[in-house]
C-alpha positions as CSV (number, residue, x, y, z in Angstrom):
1,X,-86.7,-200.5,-122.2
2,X,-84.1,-200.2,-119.5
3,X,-84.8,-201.0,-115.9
4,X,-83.4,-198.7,-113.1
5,X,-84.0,-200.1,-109.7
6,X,-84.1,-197.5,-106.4
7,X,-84.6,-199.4,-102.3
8,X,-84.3,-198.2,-99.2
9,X,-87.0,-196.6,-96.6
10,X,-89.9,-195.2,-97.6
11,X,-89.4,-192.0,-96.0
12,X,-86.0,-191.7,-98.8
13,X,-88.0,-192.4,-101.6
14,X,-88.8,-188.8,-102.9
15,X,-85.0,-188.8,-103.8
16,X,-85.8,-191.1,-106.6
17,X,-89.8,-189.8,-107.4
18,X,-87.8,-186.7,-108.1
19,X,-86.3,-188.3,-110.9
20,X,-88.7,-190.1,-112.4
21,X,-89.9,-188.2,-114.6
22,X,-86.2,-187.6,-116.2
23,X,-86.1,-191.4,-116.2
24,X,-89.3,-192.3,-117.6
25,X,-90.6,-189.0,-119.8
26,X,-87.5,-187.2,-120.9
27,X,-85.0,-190.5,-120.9
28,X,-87.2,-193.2,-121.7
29,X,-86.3,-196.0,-119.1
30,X,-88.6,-196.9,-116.5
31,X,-88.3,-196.5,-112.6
32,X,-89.0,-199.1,-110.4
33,X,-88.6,-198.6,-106.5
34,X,-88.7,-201.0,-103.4
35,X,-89.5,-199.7,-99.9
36,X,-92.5,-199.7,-97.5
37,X,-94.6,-197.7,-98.3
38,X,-97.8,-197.9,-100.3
39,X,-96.4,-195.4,-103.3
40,X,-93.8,-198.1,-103.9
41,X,-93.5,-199.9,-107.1
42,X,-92.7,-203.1,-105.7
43,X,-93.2,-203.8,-101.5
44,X,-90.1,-204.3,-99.8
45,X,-89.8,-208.0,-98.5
46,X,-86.5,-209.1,-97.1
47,X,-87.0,-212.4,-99.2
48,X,-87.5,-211.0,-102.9
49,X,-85.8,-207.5,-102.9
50,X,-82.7,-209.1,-103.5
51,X,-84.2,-210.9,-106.6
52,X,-85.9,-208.0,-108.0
53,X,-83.2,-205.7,-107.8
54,X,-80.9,-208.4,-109.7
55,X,-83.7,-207.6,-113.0
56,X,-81.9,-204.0,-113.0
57,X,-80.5,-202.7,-115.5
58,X,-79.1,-199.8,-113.5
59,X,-79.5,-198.8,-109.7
60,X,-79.7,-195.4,-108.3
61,X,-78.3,-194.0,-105.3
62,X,-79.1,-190.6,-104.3
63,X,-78.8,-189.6,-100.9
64,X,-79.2,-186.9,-99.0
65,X,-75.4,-186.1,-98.5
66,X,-75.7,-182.6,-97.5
67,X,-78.2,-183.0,-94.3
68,X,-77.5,-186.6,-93.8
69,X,-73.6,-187.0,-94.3
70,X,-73.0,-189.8,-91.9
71,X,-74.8,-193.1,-93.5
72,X,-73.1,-195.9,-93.8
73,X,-71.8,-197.5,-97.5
74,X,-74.3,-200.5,-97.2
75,X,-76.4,-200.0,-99.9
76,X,-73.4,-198.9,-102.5
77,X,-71.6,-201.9,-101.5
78,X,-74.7,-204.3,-101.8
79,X,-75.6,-202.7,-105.2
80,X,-72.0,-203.5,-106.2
81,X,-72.0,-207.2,-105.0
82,X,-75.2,-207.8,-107.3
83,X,-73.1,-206.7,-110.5
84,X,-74.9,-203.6,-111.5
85,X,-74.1,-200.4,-112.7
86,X,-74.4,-197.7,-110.0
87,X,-75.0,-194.4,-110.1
88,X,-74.5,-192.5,-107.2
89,X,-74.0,-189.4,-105.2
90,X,-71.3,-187.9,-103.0
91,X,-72.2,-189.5,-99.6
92,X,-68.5,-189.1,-97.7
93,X,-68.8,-193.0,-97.1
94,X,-68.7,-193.6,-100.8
95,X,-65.7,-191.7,-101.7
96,X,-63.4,-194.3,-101.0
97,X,-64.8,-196.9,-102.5
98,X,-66.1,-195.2,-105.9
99,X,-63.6,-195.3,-109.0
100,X,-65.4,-192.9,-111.3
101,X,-66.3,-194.3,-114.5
102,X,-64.1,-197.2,-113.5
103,X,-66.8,-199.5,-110.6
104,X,-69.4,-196.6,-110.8
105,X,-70.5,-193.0,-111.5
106,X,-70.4,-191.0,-108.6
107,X,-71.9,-187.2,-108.8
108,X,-70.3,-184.1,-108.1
109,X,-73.3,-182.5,-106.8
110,X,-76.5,-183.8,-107.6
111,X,-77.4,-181.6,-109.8
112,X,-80.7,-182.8,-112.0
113,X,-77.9,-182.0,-115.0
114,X,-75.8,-184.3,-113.7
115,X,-77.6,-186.8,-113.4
116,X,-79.6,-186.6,-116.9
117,X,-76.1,-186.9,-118.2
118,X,-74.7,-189.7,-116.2
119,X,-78.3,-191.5,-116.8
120,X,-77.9,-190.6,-120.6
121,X,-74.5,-192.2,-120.8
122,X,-75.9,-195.3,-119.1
123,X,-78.7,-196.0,-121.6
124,X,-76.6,-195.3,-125.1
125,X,-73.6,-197.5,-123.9
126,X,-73.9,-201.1,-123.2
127,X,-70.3,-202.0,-122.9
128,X,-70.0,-199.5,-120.1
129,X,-72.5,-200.9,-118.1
130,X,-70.6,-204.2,-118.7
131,X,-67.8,-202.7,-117.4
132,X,-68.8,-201.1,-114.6
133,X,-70.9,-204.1,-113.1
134,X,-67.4,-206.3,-113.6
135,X,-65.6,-204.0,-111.8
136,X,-68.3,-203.2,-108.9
137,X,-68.5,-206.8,-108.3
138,X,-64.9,-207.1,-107.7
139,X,-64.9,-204.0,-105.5
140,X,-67.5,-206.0,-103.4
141,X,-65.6,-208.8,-102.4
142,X,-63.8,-206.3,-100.2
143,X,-66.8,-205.5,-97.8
144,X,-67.9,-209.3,-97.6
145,X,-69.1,-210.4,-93.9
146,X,-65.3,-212.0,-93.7
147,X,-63.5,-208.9,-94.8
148,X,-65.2,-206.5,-92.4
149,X,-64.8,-209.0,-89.6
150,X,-61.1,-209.3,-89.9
151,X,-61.2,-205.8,-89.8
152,X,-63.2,-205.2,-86.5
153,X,-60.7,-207.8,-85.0
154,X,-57.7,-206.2,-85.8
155,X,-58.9,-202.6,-84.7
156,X,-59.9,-204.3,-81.3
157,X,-56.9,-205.9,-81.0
158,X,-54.9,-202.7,-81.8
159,X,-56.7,-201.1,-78.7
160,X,-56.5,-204.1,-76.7
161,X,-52.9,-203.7,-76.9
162,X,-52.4,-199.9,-77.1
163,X,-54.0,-199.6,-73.7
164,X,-52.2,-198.6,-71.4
165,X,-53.1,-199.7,-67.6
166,X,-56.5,-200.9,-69.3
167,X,-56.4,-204.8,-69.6
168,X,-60.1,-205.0,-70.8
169,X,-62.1,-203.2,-73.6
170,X,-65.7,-201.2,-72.8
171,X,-68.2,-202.7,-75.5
172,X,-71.3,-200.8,-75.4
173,X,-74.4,-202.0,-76.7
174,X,-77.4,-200.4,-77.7
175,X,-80.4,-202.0,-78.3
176,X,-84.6,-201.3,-78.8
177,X,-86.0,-204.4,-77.0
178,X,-84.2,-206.8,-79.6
179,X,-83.4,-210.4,-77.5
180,X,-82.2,-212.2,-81.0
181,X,-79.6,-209.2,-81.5
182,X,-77.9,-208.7,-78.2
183,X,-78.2,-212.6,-77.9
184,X,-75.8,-212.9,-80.6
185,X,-73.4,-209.8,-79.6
186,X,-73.2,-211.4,-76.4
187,X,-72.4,-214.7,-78.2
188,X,-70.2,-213.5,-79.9
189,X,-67.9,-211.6,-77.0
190,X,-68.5,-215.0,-75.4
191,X,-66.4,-216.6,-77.8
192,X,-63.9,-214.3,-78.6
193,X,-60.0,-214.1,-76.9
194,X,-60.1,-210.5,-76.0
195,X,-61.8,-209.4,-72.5
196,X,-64.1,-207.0,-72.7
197,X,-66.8,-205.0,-70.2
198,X,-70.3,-204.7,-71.8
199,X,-72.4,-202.1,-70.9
200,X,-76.2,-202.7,-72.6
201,X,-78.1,-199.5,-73.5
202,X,-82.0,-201.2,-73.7
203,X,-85.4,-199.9,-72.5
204,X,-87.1,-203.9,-73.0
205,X,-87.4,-206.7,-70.0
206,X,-85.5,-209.7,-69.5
207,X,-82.2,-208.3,-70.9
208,X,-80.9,-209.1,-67.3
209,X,-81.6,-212.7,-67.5
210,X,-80.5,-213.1,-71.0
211,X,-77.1,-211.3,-69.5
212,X,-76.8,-213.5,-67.1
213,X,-76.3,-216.9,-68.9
214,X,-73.1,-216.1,-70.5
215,X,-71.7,-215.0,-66.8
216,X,-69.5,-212.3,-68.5
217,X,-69.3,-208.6,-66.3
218,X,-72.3,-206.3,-67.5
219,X,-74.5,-203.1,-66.7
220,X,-77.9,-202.4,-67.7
221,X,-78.9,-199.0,-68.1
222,X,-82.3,-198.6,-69.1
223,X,-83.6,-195.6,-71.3
């Protein structure tokens, strides 16, 4: 019996229940999700959901497109660096990076049609699985930590330079009373060649002291 995997937040998680009983009754494969909340099929634990999602067979992305356009392509891309075959729907941030039938099945509308038939497909052929977790993986390697690093450089050097009497570049942070995080963002400008003003969005204490170490120009504006 084929495996297909769904994770995310619990509050997303009636985008896959909705389909479960295509998966499991009509189709029969079997649905197994990962999140937070007690309905789950598996908890979500930041050091096993890695490992259980590589025992998929197939993961599923459905996403709330329509209401919810502007998520990012992080799970796409992470379900592509495990090697699976992903089915998906149009989210705008997955349009570039989805080759139909080539790295992964993306939808047209979500329709329940759709996916029964993009599902269907799935189960009866082997060698496209194969082929699309061969491809996804090598689509993956384009949104490593590197890769998207060398790209945030080069967009901040491009309006470093395209500035015109600006010499410096705002950075603005916002954060929820995370030290550990703006520690490392403020490493990080710390160490970099461009010069930069920070101003830190943050309704915790001490984010003035922690400032204050790396002696680069700041504001606090608390929320």
């Amino acid at each position: 019996m084929l495996k297909v995997y769904w994770w995310g937040y619990g509050g997303g998680s009636w985008m896959a229940e909705k389909l479960r009983e295509m998966i499991e009754d009509d189709l029969g494969m079997k649905l197994i999700t990962i999140h937070e909340h007690p309905n789950a099929d598996i908890p979500w634990k930041l050091d096993t959901v890695y490992k259980h999602l590589s025992e998929a067979d197939i993961i599923i992305l459905p996403a709330n497109f329509r209401r919810q356009p502007c998520k990012s392509n992080n799970r796409l891309t992470q379900a592509m660096a495990l090697s699976k075959p992903v089915i998906c729907e149009p989210m705008p941030s997955y349009l570039p990076i989805v080759k139909n039938l080539e790295n992964a099945i993306i939808l047209k509308s979500g329709s329940d049609t759709e996916w029964r038939n993009a599902l269907k497909l799935l189960r009866d052929n082997e060698n496209l699985r194969v082929k699309l977790s061969k491809n996804a993986l090598e689509t993956s390697k384009s949104y490593t930590l590197d890769e998207i690093s060398k790209q945030w450089v080069s967009a901040l050097e491009v309006l470093s330079k395209s500035s015109n009497s600006k010499t410096d570049i705002d950075v603005i942070i916002p954060t929820k009373n995370n030290h550990t995080i703006l520690d490392e963002c403020l490493k990080s400008f710390k160490n970099s060649t461009l010069t930069e003003s920070i101003y830190i969005i943050d309704n915790g204490d001490g984010v003035e002291d922690l400032v204050k170490k790396y002696n680069v120009p700041y504001e606090v504006r608390e929320i």
